[in-house]
N, C-alpha and C positions, 0 to 999 in steps of 0.2 A: 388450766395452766397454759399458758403461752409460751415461755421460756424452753429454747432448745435445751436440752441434756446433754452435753458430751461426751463422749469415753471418758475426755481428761476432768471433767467434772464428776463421772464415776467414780474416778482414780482417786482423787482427791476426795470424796468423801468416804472412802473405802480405806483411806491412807488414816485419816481421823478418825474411825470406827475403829479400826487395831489400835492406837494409840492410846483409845479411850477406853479399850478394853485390857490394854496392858498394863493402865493405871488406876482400874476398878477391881480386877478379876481379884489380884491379892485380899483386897479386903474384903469381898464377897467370901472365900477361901476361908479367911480369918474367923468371918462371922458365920459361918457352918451354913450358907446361899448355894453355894456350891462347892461340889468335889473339885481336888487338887487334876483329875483328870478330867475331865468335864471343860473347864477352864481351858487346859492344854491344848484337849479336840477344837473347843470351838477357837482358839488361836490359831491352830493351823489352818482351819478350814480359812477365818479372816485372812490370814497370809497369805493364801492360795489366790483368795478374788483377787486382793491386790495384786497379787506379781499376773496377773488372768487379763485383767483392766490396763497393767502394767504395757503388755506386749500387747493389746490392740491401740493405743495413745500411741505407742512407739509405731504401730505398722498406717496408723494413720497418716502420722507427720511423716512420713518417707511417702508414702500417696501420694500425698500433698504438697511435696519436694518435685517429686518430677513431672517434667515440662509436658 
């Protein structure tokens, strides 16, 4: 693979991975795949990278701000 990686490219697939797991986890739940807590942990943990990905994209572009 050639293609640079980003933080913000991180970001962004880390922002898509919660979303996809906020709109799978239910019916997993539903269908006895997984516990009602299980689901919850690995949300938070999702939540974490992102806001983790979140504030290096942000301390990058300020980097990269100044002269």
């Amino acid at each position: 693979m050639t293609d640079v990686i980003t933080t913000a490219d991180m970001l962004s697939c880390a922002n898509r991975e919660l979303a996809m797991r906020k709109a799978t986890y239910p019916r997993w739940i539903e269908a006895k795949k997984m516990s009602a807590g299980k689901a919850a942990h690995e949300l938070a943990c999702m939540a974490v990278i992102v806001e983790h990905f979140r504030k290096l994209a942000e301390a990058e572009r300020e980097q990269q701000a100044v002269p």
